[in-house]
Each structure stands twice: as structure tokens, then as C-alpha cells.
VOGUZA-81115 format. One record per residue: x, y, z of N, C-alpha, C in turn. Coordinates in Angstrom, 2 decimals. Atoms other than C-alpha are relative to their C-alpha. Layout:
N
{{X,Y,Z},{X,Y,Z},{X,Y,Z}}
...
# end
This chain:
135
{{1.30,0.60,-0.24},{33.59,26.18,17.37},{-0.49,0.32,1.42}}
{{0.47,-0.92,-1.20},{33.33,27.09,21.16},{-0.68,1.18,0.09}}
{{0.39,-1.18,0.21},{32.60,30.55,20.12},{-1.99,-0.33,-0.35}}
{{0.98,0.35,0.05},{29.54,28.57,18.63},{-0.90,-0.41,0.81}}
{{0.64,0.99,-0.73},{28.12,26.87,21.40},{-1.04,0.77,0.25}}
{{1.50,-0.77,-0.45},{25.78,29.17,22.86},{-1.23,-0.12,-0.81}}
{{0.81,-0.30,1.02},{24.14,29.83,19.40},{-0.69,-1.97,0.20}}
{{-0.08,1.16,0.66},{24.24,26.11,18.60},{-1.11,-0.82,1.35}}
{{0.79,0.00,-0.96},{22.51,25.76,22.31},{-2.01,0.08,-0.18}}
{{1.32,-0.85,0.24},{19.90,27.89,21.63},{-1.06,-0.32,-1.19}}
{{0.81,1.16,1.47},{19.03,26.21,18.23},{-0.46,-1.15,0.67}}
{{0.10,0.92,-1.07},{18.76,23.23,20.75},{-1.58,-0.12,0.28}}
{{1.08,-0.40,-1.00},{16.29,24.73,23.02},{-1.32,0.44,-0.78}}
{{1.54,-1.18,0.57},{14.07,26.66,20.30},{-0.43,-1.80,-0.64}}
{{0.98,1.43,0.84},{13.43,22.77,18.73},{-0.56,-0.86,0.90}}
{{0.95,1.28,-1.49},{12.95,21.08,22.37},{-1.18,0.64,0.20}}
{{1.39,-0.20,-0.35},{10.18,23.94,22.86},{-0.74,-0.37,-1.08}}
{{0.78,0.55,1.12},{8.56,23.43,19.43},{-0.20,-1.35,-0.35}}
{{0.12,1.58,-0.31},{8.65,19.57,20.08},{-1.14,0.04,0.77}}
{{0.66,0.04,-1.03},{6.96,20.23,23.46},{-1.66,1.05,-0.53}}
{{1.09,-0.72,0.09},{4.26,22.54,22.14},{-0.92,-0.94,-1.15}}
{{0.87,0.86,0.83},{3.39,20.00,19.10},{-0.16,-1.26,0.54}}
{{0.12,1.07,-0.63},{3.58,17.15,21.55},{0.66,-1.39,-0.57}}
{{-1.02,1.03,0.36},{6.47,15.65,20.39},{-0.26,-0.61,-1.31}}
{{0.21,0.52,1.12},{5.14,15.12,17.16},{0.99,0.53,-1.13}}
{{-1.10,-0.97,1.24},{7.86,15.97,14.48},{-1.29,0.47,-1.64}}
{{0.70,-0.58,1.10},{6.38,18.37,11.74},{0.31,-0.85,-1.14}}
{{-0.40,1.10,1.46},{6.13,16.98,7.88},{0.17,1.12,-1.01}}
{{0.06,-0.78,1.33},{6.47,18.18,4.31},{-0.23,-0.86,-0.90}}
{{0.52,0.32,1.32},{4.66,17.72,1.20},{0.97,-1.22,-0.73}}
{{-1.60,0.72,0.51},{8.33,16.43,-0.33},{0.18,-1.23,0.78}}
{{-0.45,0.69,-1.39},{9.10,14.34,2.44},{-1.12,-0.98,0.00}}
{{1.45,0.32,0.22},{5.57,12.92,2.32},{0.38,-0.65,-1.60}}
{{-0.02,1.00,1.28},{6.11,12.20,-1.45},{1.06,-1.01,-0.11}}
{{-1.12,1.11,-0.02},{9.49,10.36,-1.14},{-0.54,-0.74,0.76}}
{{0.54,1.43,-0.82},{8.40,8.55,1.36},{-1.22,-1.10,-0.78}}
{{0.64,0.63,0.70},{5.63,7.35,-0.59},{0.13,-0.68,-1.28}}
{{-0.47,0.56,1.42},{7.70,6.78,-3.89},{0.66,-1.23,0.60}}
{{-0.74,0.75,-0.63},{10.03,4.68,-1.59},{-0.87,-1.26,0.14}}
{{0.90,1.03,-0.70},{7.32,2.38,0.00},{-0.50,-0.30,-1.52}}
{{0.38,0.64,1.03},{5.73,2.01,-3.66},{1.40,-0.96,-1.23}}
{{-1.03,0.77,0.52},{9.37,0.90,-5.13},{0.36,-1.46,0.87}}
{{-0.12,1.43,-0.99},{9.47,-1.54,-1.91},{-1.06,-1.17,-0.45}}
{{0.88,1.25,0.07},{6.18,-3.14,-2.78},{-0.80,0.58,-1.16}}
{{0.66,-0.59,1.76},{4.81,-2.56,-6.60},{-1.46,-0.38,0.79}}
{{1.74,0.40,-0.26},{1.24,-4.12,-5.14},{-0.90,1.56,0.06}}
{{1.03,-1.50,-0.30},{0.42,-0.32,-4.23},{-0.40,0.40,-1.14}}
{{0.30,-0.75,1.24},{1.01,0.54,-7.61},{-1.51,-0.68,-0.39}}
{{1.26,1.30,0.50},{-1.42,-2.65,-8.54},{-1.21,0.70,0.27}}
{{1.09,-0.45,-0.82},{-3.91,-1.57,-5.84},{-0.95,1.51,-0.36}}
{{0.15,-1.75,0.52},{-3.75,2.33,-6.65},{-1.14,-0.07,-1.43}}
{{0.15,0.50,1.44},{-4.56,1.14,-10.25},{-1.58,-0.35,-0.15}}
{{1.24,0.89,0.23},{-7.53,-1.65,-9.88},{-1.37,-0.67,0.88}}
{{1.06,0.33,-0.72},{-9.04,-1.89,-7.01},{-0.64,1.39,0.75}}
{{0.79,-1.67,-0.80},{-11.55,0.61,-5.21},{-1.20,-1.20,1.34}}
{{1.50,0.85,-0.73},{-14.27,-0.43,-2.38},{-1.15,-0.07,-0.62}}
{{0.72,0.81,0.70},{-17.23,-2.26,-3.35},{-0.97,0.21,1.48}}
{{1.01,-0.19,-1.37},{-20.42,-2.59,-1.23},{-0.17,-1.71,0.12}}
{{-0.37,1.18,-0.45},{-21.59,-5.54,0.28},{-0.28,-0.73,-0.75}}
{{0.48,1.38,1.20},{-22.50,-7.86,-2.42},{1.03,-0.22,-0.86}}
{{-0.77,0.42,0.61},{-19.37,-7.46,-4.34},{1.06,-0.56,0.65}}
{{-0.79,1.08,-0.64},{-16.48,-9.91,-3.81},{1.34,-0.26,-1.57}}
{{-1.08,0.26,1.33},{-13.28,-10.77,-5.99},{0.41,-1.14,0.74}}
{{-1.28,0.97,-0.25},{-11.49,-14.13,-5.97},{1.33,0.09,0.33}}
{{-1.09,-0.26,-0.45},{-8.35,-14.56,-4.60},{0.82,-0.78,-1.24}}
{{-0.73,0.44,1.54},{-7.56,-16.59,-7.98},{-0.01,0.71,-1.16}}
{{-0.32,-1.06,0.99},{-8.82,-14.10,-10.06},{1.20,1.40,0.03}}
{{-1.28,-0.98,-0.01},{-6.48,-11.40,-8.11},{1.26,-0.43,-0.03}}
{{-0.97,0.33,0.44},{-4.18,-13.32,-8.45},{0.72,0.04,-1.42}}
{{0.03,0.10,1.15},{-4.43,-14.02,-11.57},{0.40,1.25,-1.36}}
{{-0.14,-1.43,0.60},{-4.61,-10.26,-13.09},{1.52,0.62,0.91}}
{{-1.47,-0.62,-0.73},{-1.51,-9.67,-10.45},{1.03,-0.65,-1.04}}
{{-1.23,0.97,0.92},{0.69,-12.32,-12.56},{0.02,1.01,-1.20}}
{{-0.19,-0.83,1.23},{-0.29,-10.57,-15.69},{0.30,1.33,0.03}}
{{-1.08,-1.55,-0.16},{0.52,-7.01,-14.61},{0.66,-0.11,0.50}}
{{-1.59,0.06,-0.71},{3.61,-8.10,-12.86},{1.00,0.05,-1.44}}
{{-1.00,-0.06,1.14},{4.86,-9.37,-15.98},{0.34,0.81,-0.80}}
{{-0.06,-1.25,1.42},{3.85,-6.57,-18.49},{0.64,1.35,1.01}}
{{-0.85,-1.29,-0.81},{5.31,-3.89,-15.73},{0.99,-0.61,0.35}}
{{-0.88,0.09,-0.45},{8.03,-5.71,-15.13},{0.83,-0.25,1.55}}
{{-0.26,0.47,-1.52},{7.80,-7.30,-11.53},{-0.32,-0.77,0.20}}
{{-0.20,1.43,-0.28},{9.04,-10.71,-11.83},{-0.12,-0.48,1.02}}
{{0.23,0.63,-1.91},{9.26,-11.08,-8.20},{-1.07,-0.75,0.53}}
{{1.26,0.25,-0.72},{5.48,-10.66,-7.62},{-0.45,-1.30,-0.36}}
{{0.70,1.34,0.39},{5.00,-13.95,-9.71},{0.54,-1.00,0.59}}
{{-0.79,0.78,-0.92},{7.28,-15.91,-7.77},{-0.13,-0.14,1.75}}
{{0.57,0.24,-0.75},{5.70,-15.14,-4.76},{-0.65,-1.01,0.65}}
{{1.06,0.72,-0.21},{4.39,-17.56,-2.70},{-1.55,0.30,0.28}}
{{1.39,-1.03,0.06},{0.71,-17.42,-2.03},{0.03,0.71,1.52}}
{{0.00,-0.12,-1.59},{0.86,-16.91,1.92},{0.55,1.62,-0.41}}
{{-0.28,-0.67,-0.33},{3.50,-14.38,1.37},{-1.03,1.44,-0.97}}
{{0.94,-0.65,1.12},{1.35,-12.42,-1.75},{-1.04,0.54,0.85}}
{{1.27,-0.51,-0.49},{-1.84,-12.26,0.37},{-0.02,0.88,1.30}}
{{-0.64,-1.08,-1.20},{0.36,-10.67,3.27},{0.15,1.39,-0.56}}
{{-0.46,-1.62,0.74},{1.37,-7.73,1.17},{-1.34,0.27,-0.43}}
{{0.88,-0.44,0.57},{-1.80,-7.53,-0.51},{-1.09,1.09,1.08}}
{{0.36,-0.60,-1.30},{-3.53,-7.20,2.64},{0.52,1.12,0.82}}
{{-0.63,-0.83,-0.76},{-1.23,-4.85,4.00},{-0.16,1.76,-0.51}}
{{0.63,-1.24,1.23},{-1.59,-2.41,0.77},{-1.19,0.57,0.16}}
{{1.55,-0.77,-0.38},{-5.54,-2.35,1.36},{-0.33,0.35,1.54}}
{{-0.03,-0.84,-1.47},{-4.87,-1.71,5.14},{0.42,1.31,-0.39}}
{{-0.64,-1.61,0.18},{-2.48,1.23,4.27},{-0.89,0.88,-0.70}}
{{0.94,-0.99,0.49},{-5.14,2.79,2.05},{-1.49,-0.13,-0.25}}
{{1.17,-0.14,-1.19},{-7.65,2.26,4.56},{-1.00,-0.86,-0.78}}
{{1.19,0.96,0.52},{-9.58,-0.32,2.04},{-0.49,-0.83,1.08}}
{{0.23,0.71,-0.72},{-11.66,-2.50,4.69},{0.50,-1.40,-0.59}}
{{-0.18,1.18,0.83},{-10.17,-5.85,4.12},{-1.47,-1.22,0.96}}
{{0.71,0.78,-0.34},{-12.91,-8.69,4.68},{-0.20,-1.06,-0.74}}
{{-0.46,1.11,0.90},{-12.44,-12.14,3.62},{-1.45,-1.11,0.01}}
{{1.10,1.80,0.54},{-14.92,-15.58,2.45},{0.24,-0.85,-0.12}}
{{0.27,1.78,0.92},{-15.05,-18.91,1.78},{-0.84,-0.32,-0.61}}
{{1.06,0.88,0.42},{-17.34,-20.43,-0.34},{0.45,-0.92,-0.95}}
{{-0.07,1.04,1.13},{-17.83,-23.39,-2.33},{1.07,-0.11,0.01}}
{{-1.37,0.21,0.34},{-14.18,-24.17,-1.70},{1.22,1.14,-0.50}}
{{-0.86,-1.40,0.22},{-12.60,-20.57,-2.88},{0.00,1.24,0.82}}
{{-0.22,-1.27,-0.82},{-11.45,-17.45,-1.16},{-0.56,1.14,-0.48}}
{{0.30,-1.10,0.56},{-12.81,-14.26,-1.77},{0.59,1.27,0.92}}
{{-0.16,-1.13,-0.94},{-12.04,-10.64,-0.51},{-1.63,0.67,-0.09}}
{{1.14,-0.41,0.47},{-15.41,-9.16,-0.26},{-0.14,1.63,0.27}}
{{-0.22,-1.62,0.17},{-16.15,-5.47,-0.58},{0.96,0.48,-0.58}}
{{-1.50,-0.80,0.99},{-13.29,-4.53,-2.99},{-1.13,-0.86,-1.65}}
{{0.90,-0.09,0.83},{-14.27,-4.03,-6.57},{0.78,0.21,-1.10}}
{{-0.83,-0.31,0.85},{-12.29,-4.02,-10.03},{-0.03,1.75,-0.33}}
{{0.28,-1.84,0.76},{-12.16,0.08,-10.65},{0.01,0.00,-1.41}}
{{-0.17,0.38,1.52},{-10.85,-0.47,-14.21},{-0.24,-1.52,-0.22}}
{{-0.05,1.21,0.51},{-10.81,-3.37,-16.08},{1.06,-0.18,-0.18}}
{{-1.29,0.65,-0.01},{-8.05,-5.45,-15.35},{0.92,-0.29,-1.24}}
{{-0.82,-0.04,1.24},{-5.23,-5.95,-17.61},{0.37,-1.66,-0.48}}
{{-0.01,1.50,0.02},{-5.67,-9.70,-18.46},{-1.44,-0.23,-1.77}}
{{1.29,0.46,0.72},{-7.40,-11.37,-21.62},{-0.31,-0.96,0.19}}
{{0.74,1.49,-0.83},{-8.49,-14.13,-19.38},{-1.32,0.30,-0.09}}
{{1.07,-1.02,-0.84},{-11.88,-13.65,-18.86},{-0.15,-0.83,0.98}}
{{-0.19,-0.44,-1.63},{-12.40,-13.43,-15.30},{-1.43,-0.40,0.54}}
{{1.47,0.62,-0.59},{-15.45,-15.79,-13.60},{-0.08,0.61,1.63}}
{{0.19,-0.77,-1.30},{-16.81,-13.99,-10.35},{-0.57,-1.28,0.61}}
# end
């Protein structure tokens, strides 16, 4: 292994300059990029949710925080993510929120008449619930 060192040096040096020229930013890959993203969606199914049903909305639309709730319970169960129903609400509206940060949805919240709303987010599909669903 001595015999190695130099080489093993020099591999060293050629990644400290290519550090220093991208400004210390480590390069990515496509792959690398997708695991990572399968990972974080096995950590928190909500992305899947999110990915799924919600899109931005302009300013007049608004969703309940009982109705998303509500359609969350029922696709937790039928996909199989008991967890999310067991959630408390505090911790639920943390993740939720965190999901439409990560994919840059503006989050912006309401009160009225006693209920919460998110406003500017918008069902994309039609939710997977045969509730029907009062705005």
C-alpha cells in the first residue's frame, strides 16, 4: 500500500481542486437524486398524498383543514398508512406543511367562521373519499 500513496494523494488533490472550482458544492446524479427522493417519500407518505391531490389554486380558492384531513384518513387507509390516521393534529399539519414547502406550494393559512383553511391550494383530482366534501 505505500507503493500507493502518491497515486492515492493525487486522487486527493484532483477532488480538493474540483471542490474548489465548484465552490465546494459536491456534484449530483440523476440516481442519487431519485433515491433520495424515494427515501424521503417512504419517510413521509404525505408527499405521495400531496404529489397526488393537491396543486396551487389562486386566490379565492381555499381547502379545509377538516376536509384535508378528512380525504388524508381515507387514503391512508386504502394505501395502507395507518400511522397517518393516528396522527395527532399538530403533528399532521407539521408534515403537511412541510411537504407543500418542499414542493415550493406557497403555504397560506385562514380562519373563518371558526375553521381553518389553507388558502391557495386546490384539489387537482378528485379526492378519494365518498364523503362529499363542503368547501
Amino acid at each position: 500500500m505505500t507503493k500507493e500513496l502518491p497515486g492515492i494523494l493525487n486522487w486527493a488533490l484532483e477532488g480538493l481542486n474540483r471542490l474548489r472550482e465548484q465552490e465546494f458544492r459536491l456534484t449530483t446524479s440523476d440516481r442519487v437524486d431519485e433515491l433520495l427522493n424515494q427515501y424521503k417519500q417512504e419517510q413521509n407518505p404525505l408527499i405521495y398524498f400531496v404529489q397526488a391531490y393537491i396543486s396551487v389554486g389562486d386566490d379565492s380558492e381555499r381547502l379545509s383543514r377538516d376536509e384535508i384531513r378528512t380525504v388524508i384518513e381515507t387514503w391512508s387507509r386504502r394505501n395502507g398508512y395507518d400511522e397517518i390516521t393516528k396522527m395527532s393534529g399538530q403533528r399532521l399539519w407539521s408534515l403537511f406543511r412541510s411537504v407543500l414547502t418542499e414542493m415550493e406550494i406557497p403555504v397560506f393559512t385562514q380562519d373563518s367562521n371558526g375553521k381553518r383553511y389553507f388558502r391557495r391550494i386546490k384539489w387537482k383530482i378528485k379526492p378519494p373519499t365518498a364523503i362529499t366534501l363542503n368547501r
